[in-house]
C-alpha positions in Angstrom: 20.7 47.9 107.7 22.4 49.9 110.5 24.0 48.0 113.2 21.7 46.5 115.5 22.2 46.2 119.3 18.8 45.5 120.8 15.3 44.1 119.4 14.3 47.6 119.6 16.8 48.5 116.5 15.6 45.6 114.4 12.2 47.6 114.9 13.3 50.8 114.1 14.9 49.2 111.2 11.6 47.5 110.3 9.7 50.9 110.7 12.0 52.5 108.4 11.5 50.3 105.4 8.2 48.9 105.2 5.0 51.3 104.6 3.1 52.0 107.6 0.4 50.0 106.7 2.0 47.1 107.0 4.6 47.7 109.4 1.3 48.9 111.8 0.1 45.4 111.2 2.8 43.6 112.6 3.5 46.0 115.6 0.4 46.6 116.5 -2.9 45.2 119.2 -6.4 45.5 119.4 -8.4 48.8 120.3 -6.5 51.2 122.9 -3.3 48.6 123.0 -3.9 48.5 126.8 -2.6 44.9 126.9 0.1 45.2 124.5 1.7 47.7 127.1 1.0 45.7 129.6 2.9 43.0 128.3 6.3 45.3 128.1 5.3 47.0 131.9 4.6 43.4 133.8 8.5 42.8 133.1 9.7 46.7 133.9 7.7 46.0 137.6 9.7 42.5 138.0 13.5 43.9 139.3 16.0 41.5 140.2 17.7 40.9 143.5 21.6 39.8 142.1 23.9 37.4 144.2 27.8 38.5 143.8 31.0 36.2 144.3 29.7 33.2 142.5 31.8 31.8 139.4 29.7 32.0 136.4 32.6 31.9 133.9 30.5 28.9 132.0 27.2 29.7 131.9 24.6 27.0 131.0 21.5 28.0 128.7 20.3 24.7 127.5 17.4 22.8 128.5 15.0 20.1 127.6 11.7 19.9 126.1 10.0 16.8 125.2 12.7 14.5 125.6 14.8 16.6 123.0 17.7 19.4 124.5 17.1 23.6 122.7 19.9 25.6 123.3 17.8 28.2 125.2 14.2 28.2 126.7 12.7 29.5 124.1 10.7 29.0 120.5 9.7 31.0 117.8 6.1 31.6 118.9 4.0 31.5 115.1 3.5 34.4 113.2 1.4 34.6 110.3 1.5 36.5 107.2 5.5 37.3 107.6 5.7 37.3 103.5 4.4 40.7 103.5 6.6 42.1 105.2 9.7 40.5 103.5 9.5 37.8 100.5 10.4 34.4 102.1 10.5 36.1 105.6 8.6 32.5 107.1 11.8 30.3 105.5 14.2 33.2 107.1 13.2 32.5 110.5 12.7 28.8 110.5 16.1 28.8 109.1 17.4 30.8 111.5 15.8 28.9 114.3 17.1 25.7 113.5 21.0 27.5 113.3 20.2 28.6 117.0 19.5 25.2 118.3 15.5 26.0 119.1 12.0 25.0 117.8 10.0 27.1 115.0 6.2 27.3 115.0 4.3 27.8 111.5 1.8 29.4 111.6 -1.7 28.1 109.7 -1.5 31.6 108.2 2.0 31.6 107.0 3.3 32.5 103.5 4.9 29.5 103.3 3.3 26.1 103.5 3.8 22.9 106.2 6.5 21.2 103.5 7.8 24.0 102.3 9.1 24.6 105.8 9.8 21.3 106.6 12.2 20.8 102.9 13.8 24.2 104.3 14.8 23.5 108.0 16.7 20.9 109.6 15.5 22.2 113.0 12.6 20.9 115.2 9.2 21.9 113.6 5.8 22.7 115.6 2.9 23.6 113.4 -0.1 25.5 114.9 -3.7 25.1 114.1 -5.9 27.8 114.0 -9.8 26.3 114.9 -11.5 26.4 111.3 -15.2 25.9 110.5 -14.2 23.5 108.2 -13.3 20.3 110.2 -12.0 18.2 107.2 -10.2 20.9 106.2 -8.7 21.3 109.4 -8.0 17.1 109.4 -6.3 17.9 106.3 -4.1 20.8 107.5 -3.3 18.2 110.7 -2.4 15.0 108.6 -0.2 17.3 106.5 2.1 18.3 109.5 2.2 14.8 110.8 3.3 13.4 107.0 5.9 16.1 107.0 7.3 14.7 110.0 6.3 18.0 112.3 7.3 17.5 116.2 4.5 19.2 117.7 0.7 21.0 117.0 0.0 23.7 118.6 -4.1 24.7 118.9 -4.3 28.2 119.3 -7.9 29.3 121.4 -7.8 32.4 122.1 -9.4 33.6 118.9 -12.5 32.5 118.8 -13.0 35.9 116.6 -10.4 38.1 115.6 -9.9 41.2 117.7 -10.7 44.7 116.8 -7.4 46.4 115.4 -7.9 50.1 115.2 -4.3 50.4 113.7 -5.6 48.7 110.5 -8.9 50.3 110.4 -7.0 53.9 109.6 -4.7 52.9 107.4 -7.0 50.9 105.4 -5.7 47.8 105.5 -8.6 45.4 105.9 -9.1 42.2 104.2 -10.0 41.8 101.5 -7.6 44.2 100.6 -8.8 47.4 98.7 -6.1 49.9 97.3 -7.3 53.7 98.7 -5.4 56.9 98.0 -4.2 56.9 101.7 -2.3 53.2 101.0 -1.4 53.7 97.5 0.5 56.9 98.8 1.8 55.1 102.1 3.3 52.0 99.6 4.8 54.2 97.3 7.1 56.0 99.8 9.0 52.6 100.5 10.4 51.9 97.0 12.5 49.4 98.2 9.4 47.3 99.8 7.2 47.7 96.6 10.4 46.6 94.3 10.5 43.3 96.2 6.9 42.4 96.3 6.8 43.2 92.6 9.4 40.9 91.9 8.1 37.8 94.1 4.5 38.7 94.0 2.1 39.5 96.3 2.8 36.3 99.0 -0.2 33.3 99.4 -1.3 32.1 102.6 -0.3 28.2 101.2 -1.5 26.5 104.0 -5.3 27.9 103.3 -5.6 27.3 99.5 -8.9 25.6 99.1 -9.9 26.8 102.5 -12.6 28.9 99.9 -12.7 27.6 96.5 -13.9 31.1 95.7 -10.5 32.7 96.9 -7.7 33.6 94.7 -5.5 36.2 96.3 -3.5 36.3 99.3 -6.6 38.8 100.7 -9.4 37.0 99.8 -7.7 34.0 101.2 -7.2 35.8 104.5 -10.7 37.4 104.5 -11.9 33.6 104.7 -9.9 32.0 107.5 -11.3 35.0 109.3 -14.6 33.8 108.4 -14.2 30.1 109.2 -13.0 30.5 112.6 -15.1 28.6 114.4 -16.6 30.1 118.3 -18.6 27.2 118.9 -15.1 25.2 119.4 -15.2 23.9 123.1 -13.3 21.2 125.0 -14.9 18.4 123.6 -13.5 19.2 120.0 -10.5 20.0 121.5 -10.3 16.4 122.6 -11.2 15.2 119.2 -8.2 16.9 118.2 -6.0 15.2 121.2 -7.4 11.9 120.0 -6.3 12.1 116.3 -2.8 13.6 117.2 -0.4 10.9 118.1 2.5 13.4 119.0 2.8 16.1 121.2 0.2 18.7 122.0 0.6 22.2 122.8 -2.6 24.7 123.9 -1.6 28.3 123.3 -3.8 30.8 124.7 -4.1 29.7 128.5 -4.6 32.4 130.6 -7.0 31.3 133.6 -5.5 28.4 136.3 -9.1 26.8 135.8 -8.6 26.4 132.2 -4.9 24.9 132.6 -6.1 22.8 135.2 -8.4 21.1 132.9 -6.1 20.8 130.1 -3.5 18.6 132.2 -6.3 16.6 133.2 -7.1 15.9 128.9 -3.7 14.6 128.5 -2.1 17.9 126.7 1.5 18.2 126.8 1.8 21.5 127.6 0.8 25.2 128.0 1.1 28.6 126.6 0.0 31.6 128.6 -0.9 33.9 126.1 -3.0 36.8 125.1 -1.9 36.6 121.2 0.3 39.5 121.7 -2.4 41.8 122.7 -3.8 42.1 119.2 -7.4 39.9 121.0 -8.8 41.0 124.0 -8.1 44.6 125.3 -7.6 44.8 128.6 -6.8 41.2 129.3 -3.9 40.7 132.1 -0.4 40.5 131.0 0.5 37.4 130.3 3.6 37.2 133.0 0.7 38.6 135.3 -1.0 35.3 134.5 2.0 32.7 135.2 2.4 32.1 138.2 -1.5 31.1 139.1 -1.0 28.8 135.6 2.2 27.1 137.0 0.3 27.0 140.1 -2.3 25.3 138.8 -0.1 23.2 136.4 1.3 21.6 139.4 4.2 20.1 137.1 2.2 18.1 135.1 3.0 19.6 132.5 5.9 22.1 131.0 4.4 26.1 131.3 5.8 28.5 128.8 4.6 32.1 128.3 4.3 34.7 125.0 3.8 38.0 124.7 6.0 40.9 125.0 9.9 39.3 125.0 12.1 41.9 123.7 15.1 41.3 126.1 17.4 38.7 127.6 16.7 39.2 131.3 12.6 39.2 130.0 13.4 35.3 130.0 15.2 35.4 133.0 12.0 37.1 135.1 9.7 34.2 133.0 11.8 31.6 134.3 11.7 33.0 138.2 8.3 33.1 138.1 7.7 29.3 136.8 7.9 28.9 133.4 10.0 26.2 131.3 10.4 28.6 128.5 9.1 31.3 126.5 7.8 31.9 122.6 9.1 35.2 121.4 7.3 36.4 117.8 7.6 40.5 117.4 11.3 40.0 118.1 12.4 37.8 114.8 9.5 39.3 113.3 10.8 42.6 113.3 14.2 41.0 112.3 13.1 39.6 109.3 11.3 42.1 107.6 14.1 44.1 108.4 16.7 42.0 106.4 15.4 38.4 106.1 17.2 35.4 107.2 20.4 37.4 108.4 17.9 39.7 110.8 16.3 37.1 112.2 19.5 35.6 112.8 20.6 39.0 114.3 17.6 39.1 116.6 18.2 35.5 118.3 21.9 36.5 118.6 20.7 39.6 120.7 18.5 36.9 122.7 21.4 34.6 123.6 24.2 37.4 124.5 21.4 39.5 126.5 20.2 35.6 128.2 23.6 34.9 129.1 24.7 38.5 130.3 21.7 38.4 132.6 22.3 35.0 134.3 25.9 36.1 135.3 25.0 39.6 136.3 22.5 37.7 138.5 24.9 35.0 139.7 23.2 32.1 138.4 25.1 29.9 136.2 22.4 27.0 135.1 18.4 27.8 133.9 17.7 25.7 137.3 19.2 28.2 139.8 16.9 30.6 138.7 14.2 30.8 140.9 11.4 33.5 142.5 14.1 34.3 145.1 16.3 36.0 142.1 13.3 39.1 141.8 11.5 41.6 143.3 8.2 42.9 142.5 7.8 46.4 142.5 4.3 47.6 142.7 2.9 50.0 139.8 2.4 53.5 140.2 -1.0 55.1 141.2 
């Protein structure tokens, strides 16, 4: 792999070795990708306003969350189906989160399963539940993280139904998969890719075996979690969920101040403002567009951490002005990974941290708490 200097190069160097198909898949959003720009442009309006002449020689990234210290504010936000990308690509990053000092979510479509994860990394676990049809199959999935010892669940609700993504549709990758001339030719011109997967195997989604007794491949497996999800799920099964949890809960997907008021008032423990990367709802506000009213609403009751478009350093600097605790990055040790497994995901964090640290003493803040809304300016978009 060529040297790699920013996020964006572990994406270049994911673009170059997997087929379009699937690197299309991981990279890309729903229907016209408005709000997976957005996401990138809601940071480029947010400039900062530096102090000078302060001594930021030692500068201070750690912080707390749930009564436990992370070396930065920030987790890996879950990411499904990494194994088709790179073979063991899940274990790569969870490996490489715990050696960074931060959490790791698994993902209920991951290519590896809860205690495969949990017998790989000595790092702080979350697991995150997609809502399934099946609610004692779903129990199952939940008992299984708490048995393997998992800090956190994280219930994803934003996906009620999976969004429309056009990207897939013209490359013909749907699910179940069907081979076409236009994918059998895109695999083929990424020897490398298809030696791996022919000598691993096509990767399992091991958290949903049994989800359909019917399903036997990794496709057909994915094809029915996207028919289980479940649109009737509303906040009285949610709290069903809080009261069979006994640790902490976390609701991704929170984009409306009414919605995060009424989660603090059910006793979650926090909040994710998230629009699933943009790969959901097309035209939905950019996620650090929606913070501040969260926060707002949040009223410190409970931690507020944002997802969706963190490619850079300062990107959790701006996050952190504008009220959150933290932030879940996903493309970014994504992209590492497939690029060159545990060692790029390893690479992408380390571009994280130097670019996190860089940033707070450009700006003259030396501690996560000195950065405040006074540190930016917001520059209004273009007409």
């Amino acid at each position: 792999m060529r040297p790699a200097y920013a996020i964006h190069d572990l994406r270049a160097a994911a673009h170059r070795r997997l087929p379009r198909a699937i690197f299309d898949f991981f990279d890309g959003g729903a229907e016209d990708e408005i709000t997976l720009q957005a996401n990138r442009t809601a940071f480029q309006r947010q400039q900062f306003l530096p102090r000078v002449l302060k001594d930021v020689s030692h500068i201070d990234t750690r912080t707390e969350l749930f009564g436990q210290s992370s070396s930065m504010p920030m987790a890996i936000a879950p990411t499904g189906a990494v194994g088709y990308g790179y073979a063991g690509g899940d274990v790569a990053i969870a490996k490489a989160a715990a050696a960074a000092g931060i959490p790791f979510t698994l993902s209920s479509t991951a290519t590896a399963s809860i205690e495969r994860i949990a017998d790989a990394s000595q790092g702080r676990l979350w697991f995150q539940a997609y809502i399934l049809k099946d609610k004692a199959f779903l129990a199952r999935l939940i008992e299984r993280a708490r048995v393997a010892e998992y800090e956190a669940l994280m219930i994803t609700v934003d996906l009620p139904v999976g969004g429309k993504r056009e990207r897939d549709q013209r490359n013909d990758f749907s699910v179940p998969f069907r081979f076409t001339p236009r994918n059998v030719f895109d695999f083929a011109q990424k020897p490398g890719w298809c030696l791996q997967m022919l000598r691993h195997g096509m990767p399992i989604m091991e958290n949903l075996i049994g989800l359909d007794e019917k399903a036997k491949s990794a496709s057909s497996m994915a094809s029915s979690v996207g028919r289980n999800y479940d649109p009737a799920f509303d906040w009285a099964a949610l709290q069903q969920i809080r009261d069979l949890w006994p640790r902490k809960l976390i609701l991704k997907g929170v984009m409306h101040p009414d919605d995060a008021d009424r989660a603090c008032n059910m006793g979650l423990d926090a909040l994710v403002v998230s629009n699933h990367g943009g790969r959901q709802l097309d035209g939905a506000v950019a996620t650090l567009d929606a913070l501040p009213d969260v926060v707002q609403a949040a009223a410190e009751r409970v931690p507020v951490w944002m997802d969706g478009g963190v490619r850079r350093g300062q990107d959790i600097v701006k996050a952190l002005a504008l009220g959150a605790g933290g932030v879940l990055i996903g493309r970014a040790t994504l992209f590492g990974a497939v690029s060159d497994g545990e060692r790029g995901a390893r690479r992408a964090l380390e571009i994280m941290q130097t670019e996190l640290v860089r940033t707070m003493q450009l700006c003259g803040v030396r501690q996560l708490k000195e950065i405040t809304s006074a540190l930016l300016v917001s520059r209004r978009a273009s007409r």
